[in-house]
C-alpha positions as semicolon CSV with decimal commas, in nm:
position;residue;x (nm);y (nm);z (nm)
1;X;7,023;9,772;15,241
2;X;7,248;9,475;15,148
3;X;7,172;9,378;14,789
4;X;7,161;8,987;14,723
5;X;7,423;8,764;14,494
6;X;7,213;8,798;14,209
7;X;7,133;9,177;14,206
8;X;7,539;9,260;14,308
9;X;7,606;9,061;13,983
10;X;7,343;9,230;13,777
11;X;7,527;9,542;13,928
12;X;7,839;9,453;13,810
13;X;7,724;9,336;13,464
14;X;7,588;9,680;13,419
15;X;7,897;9,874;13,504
16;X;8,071;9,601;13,263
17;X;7,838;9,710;12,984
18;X;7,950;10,087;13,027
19;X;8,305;10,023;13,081
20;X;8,291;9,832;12,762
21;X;8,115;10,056;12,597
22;X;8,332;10,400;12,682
23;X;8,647;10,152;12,534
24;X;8,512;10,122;12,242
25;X;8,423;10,459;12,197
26;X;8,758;10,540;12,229
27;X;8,894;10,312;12,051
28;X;8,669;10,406;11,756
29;X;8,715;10,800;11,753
30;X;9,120;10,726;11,799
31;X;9,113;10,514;11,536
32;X;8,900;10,794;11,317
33;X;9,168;11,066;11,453
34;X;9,461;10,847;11,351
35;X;9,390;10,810;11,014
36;X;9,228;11,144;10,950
37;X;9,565;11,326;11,077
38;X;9,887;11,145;11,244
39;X;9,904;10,963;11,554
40;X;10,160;11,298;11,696
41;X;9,918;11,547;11,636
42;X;9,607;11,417;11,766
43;X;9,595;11,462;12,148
44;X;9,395;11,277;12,451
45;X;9,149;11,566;12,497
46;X;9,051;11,544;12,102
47;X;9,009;11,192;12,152
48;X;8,804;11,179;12,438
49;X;8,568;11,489;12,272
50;X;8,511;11,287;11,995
51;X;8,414;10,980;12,228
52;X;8,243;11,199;12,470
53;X;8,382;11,074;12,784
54;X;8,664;11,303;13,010
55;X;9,025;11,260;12,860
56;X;9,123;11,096;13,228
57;X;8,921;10,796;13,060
58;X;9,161;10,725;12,855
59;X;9,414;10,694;13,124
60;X;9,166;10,459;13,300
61;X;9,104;10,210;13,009
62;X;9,405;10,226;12,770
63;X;9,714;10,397;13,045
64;X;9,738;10,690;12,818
65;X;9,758;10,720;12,401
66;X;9,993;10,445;12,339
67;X;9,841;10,218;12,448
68;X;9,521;10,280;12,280
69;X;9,685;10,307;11,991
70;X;9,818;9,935;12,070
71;X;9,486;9,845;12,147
72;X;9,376;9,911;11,819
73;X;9,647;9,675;11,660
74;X;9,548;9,386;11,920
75;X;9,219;9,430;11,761
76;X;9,319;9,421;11,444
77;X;9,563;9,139;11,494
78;X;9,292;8,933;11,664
79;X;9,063;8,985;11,374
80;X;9,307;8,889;11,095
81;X;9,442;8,577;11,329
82;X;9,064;8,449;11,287
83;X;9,109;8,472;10,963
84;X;9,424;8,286;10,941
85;X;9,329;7,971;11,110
86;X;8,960;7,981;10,909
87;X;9,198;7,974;10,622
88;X;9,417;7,746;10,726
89;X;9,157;7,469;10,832
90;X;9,004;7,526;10,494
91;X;9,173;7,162;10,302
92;X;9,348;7,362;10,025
93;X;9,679;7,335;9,848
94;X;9,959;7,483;10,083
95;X;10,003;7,779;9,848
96;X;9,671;7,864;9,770
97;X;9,663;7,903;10,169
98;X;9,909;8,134;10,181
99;X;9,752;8,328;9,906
100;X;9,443;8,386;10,047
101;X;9,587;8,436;10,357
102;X;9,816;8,730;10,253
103;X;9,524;8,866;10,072
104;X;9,292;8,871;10,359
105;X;9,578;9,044;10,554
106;X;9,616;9,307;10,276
107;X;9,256;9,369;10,263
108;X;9,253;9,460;10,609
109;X;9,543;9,641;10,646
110;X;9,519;9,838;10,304
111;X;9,148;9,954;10,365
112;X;9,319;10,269;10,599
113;X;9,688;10,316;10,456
114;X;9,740;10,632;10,685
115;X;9,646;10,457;11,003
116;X;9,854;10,124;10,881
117;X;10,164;10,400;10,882
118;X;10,072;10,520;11,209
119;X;10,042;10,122;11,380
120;X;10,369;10,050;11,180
121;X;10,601;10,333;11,303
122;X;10,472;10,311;11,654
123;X;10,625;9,916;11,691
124;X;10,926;10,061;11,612
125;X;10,946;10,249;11,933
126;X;10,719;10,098;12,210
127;X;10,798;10,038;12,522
128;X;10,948;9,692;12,529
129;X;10,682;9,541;12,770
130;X;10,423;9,636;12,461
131;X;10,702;9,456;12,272
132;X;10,670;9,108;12,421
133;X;10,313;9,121;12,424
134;X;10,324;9,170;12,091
135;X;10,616;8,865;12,024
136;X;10,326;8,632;12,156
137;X;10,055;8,762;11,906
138;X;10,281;8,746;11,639
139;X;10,411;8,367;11,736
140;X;10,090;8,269;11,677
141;X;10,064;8,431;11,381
142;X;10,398;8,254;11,258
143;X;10,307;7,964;11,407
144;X;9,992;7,919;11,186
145;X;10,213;8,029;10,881
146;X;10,452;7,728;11,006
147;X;10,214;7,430;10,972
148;X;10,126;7,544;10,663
149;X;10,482;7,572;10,519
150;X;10,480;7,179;10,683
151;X;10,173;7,061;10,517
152;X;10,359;7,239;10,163
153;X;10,683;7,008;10,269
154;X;10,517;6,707;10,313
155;X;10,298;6,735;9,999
156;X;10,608;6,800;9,792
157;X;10,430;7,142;9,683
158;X;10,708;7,373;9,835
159;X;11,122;7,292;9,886
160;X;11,163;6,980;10,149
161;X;11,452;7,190;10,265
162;X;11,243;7,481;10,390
163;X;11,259;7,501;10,736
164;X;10,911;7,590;10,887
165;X;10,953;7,836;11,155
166;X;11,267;8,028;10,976
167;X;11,037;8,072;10,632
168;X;10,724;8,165;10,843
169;X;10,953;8,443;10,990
170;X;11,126;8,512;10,641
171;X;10,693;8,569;10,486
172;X;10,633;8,780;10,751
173;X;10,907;8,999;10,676
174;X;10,772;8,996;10,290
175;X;10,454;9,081;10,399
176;X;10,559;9,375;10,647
177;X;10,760;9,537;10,403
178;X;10,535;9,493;10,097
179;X;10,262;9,718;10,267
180;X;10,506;9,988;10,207
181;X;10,371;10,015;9,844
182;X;10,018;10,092;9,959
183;X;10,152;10,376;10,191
184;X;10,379;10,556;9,991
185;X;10,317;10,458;9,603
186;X;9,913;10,436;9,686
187;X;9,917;10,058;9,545
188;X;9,631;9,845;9,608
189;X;9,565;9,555;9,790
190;X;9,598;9,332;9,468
191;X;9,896;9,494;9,358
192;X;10,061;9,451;9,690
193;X;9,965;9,059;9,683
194;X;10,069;9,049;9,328
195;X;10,439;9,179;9,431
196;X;10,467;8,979;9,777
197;X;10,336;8,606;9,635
198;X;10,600;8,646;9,405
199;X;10,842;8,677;9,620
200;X;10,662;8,395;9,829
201;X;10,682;8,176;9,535
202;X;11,002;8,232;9,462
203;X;11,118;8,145;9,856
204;X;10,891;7,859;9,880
205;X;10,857;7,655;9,548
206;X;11,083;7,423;9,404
């Protein structure tokens, strides 16, 4: 029997919900595997046994490990990029911005140092297609970072001679390699802000 519009969408709707929620199954027990051991030594078939779907799944959803793994730092980097532009909407000083933004990235990224390790030392060798995906996310990123080193310019908070894009790039790279504290000398969140505004400050103000 031929089903109608409306029941063929209901259909599909309900296959949606599944497929939706077997991904984030996944994506939670990798992300529980990841940080509990190292990305190397957990394998598909663990995965999928902890989300309790067949490990072919996982070749279905994600194309195979990496790029769950990648998934997961979409979904952080989506979460944090809310964050961001909250942030940077929110009418304070230029500085103060980037201090809470940095912060709220730290909190985030701090809360599981052993999966932060794993995310980091996979960028370093995806494949390059994962690559440019991930030069978008991250231009938006610097892009936000940008318009607040503008509003810092035109305020006469920060240096008039910054340029914008270059110092957005030059905070991110703070950023990125301040985290190393929290993964290898156990520092916390605050202590990692503590060491990266400074060097913000010292880039930025006059």
């Amino acid at each position: 029997m031929t089903k109608n519009p409306e029941q063929q969408h209901q259909r599909r709707t309900a296959k949606d919900i599944r497929r939706e929620e077997t991904r984030a199954r996944l994506l939670n027990a990798a992300r529980r595997l990841f940080a509990e051991r190292d990305y190397d030594s957990v394998s598909v078939t663990e995965i999928a046994h902890e989300a309790g779907v067949t490990h072919g799944m996982i070749n279905v959803y994600f194309g195979g490990k990496p790029g769950l793994l990648y998934e997961i730092i979409r979904n952080n980097n989506a979460l944090q990029y809310v964050d961001t532009v909250d942030t940077s909407s929110s009418g304070d000083p230029a500085l103060k911005q980037l201090e809470n933004i940095l912060f709220s990235w730290l909190d985030g990224d701090t809360e599981d140092t052993r999966l932060l390790a794993v995310m980091q030392s996979y960028s370093w060798v995806w494949p390059i297609e994962t690559e440019h995906d991930n030069q978008t996310v991250r231009a938006n990123f610097k892009e936000a970072m940008a318009a607040i080193i503008r509003l810092g310019c035109d305020t006469k908070e920060f240096r008039l001679s910054l340029d914008p894009e270059m110092t957005a790039k030059s905070i991110w790279a703070i950023y990125t390699w301040g985290t190393r504290a929290a993964i290898f000398d156990g520092a916390t969140a605050l202590e990692c802000h503590r060491s990266i505004m400074a060097q913000v400050r010292q880039l930025v103000l006059p």
